[in-house]
TIBANU-753206 format. One line per 2 residues: number of its first residue (from 1); for each residue x, y, z of C-alpha. Coordinates in steps of 0.5 Angstrom, whole numbers, plus 2048, in hexadecimal, padded with zeros to 3 digits. Example, Ala and Ser with C-alpha at 12.3 -4.5 7.8 and 13.67 -1.06 7.14 Angstrom:
1	819,7F7,810  81B,7FE,80E
This chain:
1	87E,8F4,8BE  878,8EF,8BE
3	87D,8EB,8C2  87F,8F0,8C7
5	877,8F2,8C8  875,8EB,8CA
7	87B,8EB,8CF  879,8F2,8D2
9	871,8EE,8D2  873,8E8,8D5
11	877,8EB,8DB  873,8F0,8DD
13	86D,8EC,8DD  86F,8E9,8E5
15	86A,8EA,8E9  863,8E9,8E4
17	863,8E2,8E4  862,8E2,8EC
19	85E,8E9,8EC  858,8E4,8E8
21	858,8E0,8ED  858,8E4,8F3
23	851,8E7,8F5  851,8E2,8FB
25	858,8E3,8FE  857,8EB,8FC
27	851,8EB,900  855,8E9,906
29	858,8EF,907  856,8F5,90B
31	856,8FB,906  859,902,909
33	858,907,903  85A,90F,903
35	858,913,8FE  85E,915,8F9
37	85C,91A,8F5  855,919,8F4
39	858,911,8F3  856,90C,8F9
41	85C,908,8FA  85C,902,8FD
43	861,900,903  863,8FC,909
45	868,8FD,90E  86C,8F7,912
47	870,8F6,917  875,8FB,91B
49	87C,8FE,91A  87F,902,913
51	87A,902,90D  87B,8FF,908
53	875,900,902  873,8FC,8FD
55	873,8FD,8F6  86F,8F7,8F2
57	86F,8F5,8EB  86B,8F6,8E6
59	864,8F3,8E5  867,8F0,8EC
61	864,8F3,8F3  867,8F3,8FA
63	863,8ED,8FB  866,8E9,8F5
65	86D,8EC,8F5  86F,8EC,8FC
67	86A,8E8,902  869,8E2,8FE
69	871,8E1,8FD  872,8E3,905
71	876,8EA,903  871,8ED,908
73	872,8E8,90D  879,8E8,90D
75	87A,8EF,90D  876,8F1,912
77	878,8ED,917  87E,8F2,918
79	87B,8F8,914  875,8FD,912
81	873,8FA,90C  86F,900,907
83	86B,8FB,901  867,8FF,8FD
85	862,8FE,8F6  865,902,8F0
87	85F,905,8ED  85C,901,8E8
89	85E,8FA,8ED  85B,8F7,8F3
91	856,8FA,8F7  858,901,8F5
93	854,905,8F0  854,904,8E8
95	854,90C,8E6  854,90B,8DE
97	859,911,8DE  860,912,8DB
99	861,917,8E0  860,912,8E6
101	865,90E,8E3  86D,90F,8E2
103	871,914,8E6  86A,914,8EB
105	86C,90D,8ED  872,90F,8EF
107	86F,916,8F3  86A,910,8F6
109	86F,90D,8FA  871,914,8FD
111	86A,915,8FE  86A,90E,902
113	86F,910,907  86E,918,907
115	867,914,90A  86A,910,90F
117	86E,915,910  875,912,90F
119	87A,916,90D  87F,910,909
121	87E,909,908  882,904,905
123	87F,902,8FD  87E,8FB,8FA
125	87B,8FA,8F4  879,8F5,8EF
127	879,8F4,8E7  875,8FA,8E6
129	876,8FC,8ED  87D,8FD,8EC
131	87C,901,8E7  877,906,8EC
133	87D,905,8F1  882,908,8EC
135	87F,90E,8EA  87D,90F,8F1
137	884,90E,8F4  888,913,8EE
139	881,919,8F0  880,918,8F8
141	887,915,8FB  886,919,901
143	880,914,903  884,90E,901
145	888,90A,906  88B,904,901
147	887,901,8FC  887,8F9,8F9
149	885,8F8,8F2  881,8F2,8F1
151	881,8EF,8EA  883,8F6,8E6
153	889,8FA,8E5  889,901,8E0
155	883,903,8DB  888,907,8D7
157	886,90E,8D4  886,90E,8CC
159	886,907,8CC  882,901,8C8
161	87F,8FE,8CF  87D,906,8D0
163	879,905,8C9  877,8FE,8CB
165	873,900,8D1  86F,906,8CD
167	86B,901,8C8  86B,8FA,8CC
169	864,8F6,8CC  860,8F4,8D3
171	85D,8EE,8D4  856,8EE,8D4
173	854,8EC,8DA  859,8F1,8DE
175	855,8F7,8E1  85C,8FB,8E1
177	85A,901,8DB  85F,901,8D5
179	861,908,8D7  864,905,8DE
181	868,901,8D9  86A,905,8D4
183	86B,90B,8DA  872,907,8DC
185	875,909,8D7  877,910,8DA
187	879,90D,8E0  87F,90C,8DC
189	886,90F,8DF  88B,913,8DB
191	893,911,8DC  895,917,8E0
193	88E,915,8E4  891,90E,8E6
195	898,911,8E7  896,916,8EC
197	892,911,8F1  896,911,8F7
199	892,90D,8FB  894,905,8FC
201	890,901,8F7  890,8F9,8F6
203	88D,8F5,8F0  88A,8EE,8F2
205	888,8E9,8EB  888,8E2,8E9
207	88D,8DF,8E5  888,8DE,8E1
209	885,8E4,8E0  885,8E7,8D9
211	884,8EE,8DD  88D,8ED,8DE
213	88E,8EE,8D7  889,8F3,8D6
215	889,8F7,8DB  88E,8F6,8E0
217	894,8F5,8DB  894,8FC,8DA
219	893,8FE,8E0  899,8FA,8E3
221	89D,8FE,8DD  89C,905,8E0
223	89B,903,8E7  8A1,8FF,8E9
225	8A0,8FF,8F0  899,8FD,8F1
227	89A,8F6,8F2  896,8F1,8EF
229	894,8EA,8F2  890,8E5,8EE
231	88B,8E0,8F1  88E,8D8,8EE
233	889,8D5,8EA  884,8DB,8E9
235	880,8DE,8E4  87C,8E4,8E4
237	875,8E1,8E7  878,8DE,8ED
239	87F,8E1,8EE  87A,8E5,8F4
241	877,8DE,8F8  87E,8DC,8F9
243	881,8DC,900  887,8DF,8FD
245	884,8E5,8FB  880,8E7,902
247	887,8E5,905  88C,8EA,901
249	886,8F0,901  887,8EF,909
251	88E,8EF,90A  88F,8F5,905
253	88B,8F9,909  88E,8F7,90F
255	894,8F9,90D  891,8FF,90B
257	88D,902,912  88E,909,913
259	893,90B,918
């Protein structure tokens, strides 16, 4: 179990590295913000054509996880690209309640587009990201087109990495609250949850990832049809930078447009 948390620990720490060096990237972006709930939330908008929104890792940011790799560039070129700041990262609020974590962030994301006023949009997530993502495709697939999840596969009800989630430490430096770390345990999918998912769903990771066995093994064993793409020669932290990845979250939703 010891080993299997050191595991969890390292993967989801994909974007904290990059977040504490950031001050001066993030500053270049021109902050939009909206009011969830009492909430502000940071977002951007780029681009024209479908929507695609981005969903960031944890202690990661749009900045970090999608703007320095290029994924924003490249997708919006032929895209409406929607990233926005979890609550507890980037430039959104850093609320010290268990109540803005969790499902809200899921319910954030809705927010988001009910803001825009966007009835669907396609949804890739990554690591943390991919879990929201997950969640919210199985509660809200009226909003959602097809969805990419980046680096992340199933967070399973009832199972170790569940339990793992709701007593993991946070770094010292990271400015994201215990309680969002632990809140994304009950983001967690039942079978019958993953079962009924009928929208077209895909999972980009590296080959290198120890995301696969934990958390896309699983998945590939009830969903059969989700077709899985690896990354050559990538891990965890850099799966996302690689031209391979913001290539295949395009062609995915290309193939994938609305009729």
């Amino acid at each position: 179990m010891i080993r299997l948390r050191n595991l969890v620990i390292a993967l989801v720490a994909v974007g904290l590295r990059w977040q504490l060096g950031s001050a001066v990237a993030a500053e270049e972006v021109t902050p939009q913000t909206f009011d969830a709930k009492g909430v502000k939330i940071h977002y951007l908008v780029e681009g024209t054509g479908e929507p695609v929104v981005l969903i960031h890792g944890l202690y990661s940011s749009v900045e970090m996880n999608w703007r320095i790799p290029g994924v924003i560039s490249a997708l919006a070129k032929g895209h409406q690209v929607i990233a926005l700041d979890l609550p507890g990262h980037g430039l959104s609020d850093n609320p010290d309640s268990e109540e803005a974590y969790g499902l809200r962030m899921v319910e954030d994301v809705i927010l988001l587009l009910d803001h825009l006023k966007i009835k669907k949009a396609h949804i890739v997530g990554y690591s943390m990201g991919g879990i929201v993502a997950l969640k919210l495709i199985a509660q809200h697939p009226d909003r959602v087109l097809s969805a990419v999840l980046g680096g992340m596969g199933w967070l399973r009800e009832g199972s170790p990495l569940q339990k793992s989630w709701q007593r993991m430490g946070v770094p010292k430096r990271s400015r994201t609250p215990a309680v969002c770390v632990h809140s994304i345990s009950k983001l967690a999918l039942t079978v019958e949850e993953l079962k009924s998912i009928r929208i077209p769903v895909e999972v980009v990771i590296g080959d290198l990832d120890p995301s696969r066995r934990l958390y896309v093994r699983p998945l590939q064993e009830v969903r059969k049809d989700w077709p899985v793409v690896e990354i050559e020669a990538a891990g965890h932290l850099n799966c996302i930078t690689r031209k391979e990845f913001r290539d295949e979250i395009a062609r995915w939703i290309d193939a994938h447009r609305e009729q």
